[in-house]
C-alpha positions in Angstrom: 105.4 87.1 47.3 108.7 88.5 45.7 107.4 91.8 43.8 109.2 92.5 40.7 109.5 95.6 38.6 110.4 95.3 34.7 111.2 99.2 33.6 109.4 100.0 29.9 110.4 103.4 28.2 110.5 104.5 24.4 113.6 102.7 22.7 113.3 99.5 25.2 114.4 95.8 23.7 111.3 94.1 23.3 112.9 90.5 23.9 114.7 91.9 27.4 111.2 93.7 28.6 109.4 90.2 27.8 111.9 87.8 29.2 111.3 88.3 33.1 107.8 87.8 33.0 108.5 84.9 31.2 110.8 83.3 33.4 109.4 84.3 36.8 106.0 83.7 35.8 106.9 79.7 35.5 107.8 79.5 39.2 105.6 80.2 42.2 106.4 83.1 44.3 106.6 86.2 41.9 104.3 89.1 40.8 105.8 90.9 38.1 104.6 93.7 36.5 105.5 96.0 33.3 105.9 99.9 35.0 107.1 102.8 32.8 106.6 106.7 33.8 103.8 107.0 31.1 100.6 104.6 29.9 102.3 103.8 26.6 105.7 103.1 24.8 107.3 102.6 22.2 109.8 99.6 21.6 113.1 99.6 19.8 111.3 97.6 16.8 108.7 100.1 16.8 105.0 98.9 18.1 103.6 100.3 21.1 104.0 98.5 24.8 101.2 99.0 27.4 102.6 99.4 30.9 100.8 97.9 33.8 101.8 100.3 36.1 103.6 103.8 37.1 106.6 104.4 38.2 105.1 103.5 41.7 105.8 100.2 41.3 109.1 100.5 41.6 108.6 101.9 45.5 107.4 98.7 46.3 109.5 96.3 43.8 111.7 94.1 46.3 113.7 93.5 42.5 113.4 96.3 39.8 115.0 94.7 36.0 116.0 97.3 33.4 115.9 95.6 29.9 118.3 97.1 27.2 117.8 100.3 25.1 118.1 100.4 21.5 120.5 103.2 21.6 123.1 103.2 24.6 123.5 106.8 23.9 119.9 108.0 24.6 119.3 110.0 27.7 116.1 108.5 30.3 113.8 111.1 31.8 114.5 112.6 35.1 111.2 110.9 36.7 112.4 107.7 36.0 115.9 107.8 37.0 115.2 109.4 40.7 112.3 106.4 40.7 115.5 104.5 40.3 117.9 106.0 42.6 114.8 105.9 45.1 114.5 101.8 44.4 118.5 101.4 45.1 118.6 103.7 48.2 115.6 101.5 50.4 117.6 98.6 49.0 115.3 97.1 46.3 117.2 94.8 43.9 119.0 96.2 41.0 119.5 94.2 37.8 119.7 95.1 34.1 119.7 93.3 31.0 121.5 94.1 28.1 122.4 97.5 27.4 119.9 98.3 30.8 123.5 98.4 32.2 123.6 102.4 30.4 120.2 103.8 32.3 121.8 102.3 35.6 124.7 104.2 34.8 123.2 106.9 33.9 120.9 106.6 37.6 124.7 106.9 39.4 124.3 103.2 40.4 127.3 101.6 38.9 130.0 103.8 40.6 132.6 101.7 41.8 131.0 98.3 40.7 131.8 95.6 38.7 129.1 94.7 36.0 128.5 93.4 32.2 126.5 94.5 28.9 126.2 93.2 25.4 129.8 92.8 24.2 129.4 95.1 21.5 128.8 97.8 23.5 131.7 96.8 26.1 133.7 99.7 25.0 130.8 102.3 25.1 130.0 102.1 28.5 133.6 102.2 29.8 133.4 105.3 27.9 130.6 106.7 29.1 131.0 105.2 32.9 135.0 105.0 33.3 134.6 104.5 37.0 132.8 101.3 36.3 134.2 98.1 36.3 133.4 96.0 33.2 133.4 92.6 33.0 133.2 91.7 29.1 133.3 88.1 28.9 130.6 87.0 31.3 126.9 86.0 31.0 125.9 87.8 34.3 128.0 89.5 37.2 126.6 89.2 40.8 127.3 91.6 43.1 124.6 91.1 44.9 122.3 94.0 45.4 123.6 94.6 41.6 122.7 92.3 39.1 123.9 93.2 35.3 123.6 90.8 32.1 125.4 90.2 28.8 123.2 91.0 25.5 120.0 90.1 24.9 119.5 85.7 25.8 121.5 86.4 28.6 118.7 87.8 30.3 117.0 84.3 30.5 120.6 83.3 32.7 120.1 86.4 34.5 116.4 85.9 35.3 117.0 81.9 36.0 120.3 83.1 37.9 117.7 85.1 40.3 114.8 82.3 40.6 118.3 79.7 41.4 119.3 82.8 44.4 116.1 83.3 45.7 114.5 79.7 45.3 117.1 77.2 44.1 118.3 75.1 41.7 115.0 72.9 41.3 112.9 76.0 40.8 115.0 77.0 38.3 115.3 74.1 37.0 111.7 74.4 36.5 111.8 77.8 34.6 114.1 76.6 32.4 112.1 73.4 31.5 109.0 75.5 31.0 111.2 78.3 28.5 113.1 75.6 27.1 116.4 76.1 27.5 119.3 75.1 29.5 119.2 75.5 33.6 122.7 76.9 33.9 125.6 77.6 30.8 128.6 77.7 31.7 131.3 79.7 30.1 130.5 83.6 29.0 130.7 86.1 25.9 133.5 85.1 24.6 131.9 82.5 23.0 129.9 84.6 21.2 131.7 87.7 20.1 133.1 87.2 16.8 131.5 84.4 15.6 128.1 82.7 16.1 127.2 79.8 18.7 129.0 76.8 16.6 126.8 74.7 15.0 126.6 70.5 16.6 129.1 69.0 14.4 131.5 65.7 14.6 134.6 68.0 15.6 132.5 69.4 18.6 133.6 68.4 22.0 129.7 67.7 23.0 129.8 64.0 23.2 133.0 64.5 25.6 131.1 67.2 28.0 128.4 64.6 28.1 131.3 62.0 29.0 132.4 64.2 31.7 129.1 64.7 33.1 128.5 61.1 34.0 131.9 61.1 35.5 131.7 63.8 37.9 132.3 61.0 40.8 135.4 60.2 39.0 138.9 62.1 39.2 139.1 63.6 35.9 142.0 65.2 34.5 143.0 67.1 31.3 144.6 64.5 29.8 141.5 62.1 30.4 139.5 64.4 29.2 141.7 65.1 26.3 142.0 61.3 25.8 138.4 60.5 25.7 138.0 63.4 22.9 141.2 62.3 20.7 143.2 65.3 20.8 146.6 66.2 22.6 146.3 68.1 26.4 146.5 71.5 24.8 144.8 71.4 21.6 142.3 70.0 23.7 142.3 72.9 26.1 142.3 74.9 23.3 139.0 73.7 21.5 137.2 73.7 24.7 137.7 76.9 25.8 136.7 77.8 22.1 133.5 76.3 22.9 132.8 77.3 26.0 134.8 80.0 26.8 136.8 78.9 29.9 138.9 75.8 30.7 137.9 72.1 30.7 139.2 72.1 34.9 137.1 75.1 35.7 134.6 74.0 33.7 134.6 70.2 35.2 134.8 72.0 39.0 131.5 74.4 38.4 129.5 71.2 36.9 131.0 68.9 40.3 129.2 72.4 42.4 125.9 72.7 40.8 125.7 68.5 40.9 126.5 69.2 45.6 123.6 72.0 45.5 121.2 69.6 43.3 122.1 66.9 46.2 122.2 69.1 49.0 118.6 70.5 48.3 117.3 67.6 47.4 118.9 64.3 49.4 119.8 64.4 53.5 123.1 62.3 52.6 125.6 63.5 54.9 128.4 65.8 53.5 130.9 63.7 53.3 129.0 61.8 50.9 127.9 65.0 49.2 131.5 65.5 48.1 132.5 62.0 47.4 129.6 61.5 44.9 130.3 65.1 43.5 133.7 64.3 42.8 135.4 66.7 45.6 137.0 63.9 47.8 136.4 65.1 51.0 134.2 67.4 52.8 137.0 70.2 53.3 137.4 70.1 49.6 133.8 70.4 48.8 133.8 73.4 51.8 136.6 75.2 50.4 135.4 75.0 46.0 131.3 75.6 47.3 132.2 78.5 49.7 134.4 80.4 46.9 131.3 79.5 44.5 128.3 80.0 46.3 129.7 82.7 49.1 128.2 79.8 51.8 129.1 76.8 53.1 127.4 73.2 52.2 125.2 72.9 55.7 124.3 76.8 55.1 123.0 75.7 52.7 120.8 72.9 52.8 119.8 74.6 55.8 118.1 77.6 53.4 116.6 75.7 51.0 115.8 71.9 52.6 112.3 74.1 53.5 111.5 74.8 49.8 
């Protein structure tokens, strides 16, 4: 049982505190519980949270999740940030959501790493942390025993980003199914900031990403891409990195990898035919794209998860 601590304090985002035990709670193989350093606090929005446990928990979380504070400028108690410089140091799991990214900071856990918040407060904690790295336009950043998220929804990638590490893609597919909402999105912040999500219309380049999809086999280029959606190369390009804030090739290559995890977890084809029905070609191609995505090779893989 992977034991999970979910930090509460005055000020925290009520949608970041509830979305782990959301998500891990529609897999098998979690306990999760709500700790703060007293009985009661108060949320962001005002009404009062009721913390399952002390700070305790957090000596025996094997992952501890800050959600995001209201104000990125408000200082956390000295009890709770030793409980999380304790957590790090005996090598618990470190992962924030939201603006969770400031009490880390503020914790002395962020030195030297690279990690993400909400974009609108990007700039705020470069300013308060300038020996962090900060990665503005992504959902999540991994870096392994550090886990940080983008603002507010993108805990739910962060959390189903964790069940997909720990468990793999089916189980996550799972969580996603039971929270109703997509397994994986691709892309980052950069299709939020400035503007909203953009609404389903005839102009989208949905029907084409669908296209794609059932092509992954298939050697796609830009221009077939482009072709199938009516535009030119770049205005193409263009569009779809409006959409989904990256480039229809990268884009095409991280769909062709999660399709060779689905069928290495869940098939005993051989590799070869792992990356000829994921579109790679050939085995060193699928070797070369999965280690630089996944940090292991194909047969490392099955090997963890074929079990599960």
């Amino acid at each position: 049982m992977h034991r999970i601590a979910v930090l509460a304090f005055d000020g925290v985002v009520a949608f970041d505190l509830a979305t782990p035990p959301q998500v891990f709670g529609a897999v098998r193989g979690y306990e999760t519980l709500i700790c703060a350093a007293q009985p009661r606090v108060r949320a962001g929005h005002g009404f009062g949270i009721v913390a399952q446990a002390g700070l305790e928990a957090l000596e025996r979380a094997d992952t501890v999740i800050v959600p995001g504070i209201r104000d990125e400028r408000a200082r956390m108690c000295a009890p709770t940030l030793d409980a999380l410089r304790a957590a790090a140091a005996r090598g618990a799991r470190m992962a924030s959501i939201c603006t969770g990214a400031f009490l880390l900071g503020q914790a002395g856990l962020l030195t030297g790493r690279r990690v993400t918040t909400h974009w609108g407060s990007v700039d705020e904690l470069r300013r308060q942390f300038p020996d962090v790295e900060v990665e503005p336009d992504v959902l999540y950043v991994d870096e392994g025993d550090l886990v940080t998220s983008a603002g507010v929804a993108a805990g739910i990638d962060l959390c189903l980003h964790l069940v997909r590490r720990d468990l793999g893609s089916e189980a996550a597919n799972r969580a996603a199914r039971h929270v109703v909402v997509a397994p994986h999105r691709s892309g980052g912040q950069a299709q939020f900031i400035e503007r909203p999500v953009p609404a389903a219309t005839h102009s989208g380049l949905e029907a084409t990403r669908t296209w794609i999809l059932e092509r992954l086999r298939e050697p796609l280029t830009v221009v077939d891409m482009a072709g199938h959606a009516g535009f030119a190369p770049r205005t193409f390009a263009r569009r779809f990195r409006a959409e989904t804030g990256t480039t229809p090739l990268q884009w095409l290559l991280h769909q062709r990898v999660l399709l060779a995890r689905r069928l290495l977890e869940a098939t005993d084809v051989p590799v070869e035919q792992v990356a000829t029905d994921a579109g790679f070609g050939s085995a060193v191609n699928l070797r070369e794209h999965f280690r630089r995505a996944t940090a292991t090779t194909p047969s490392a893989y099955r090997a963890a998860f074929a079990a599960l």
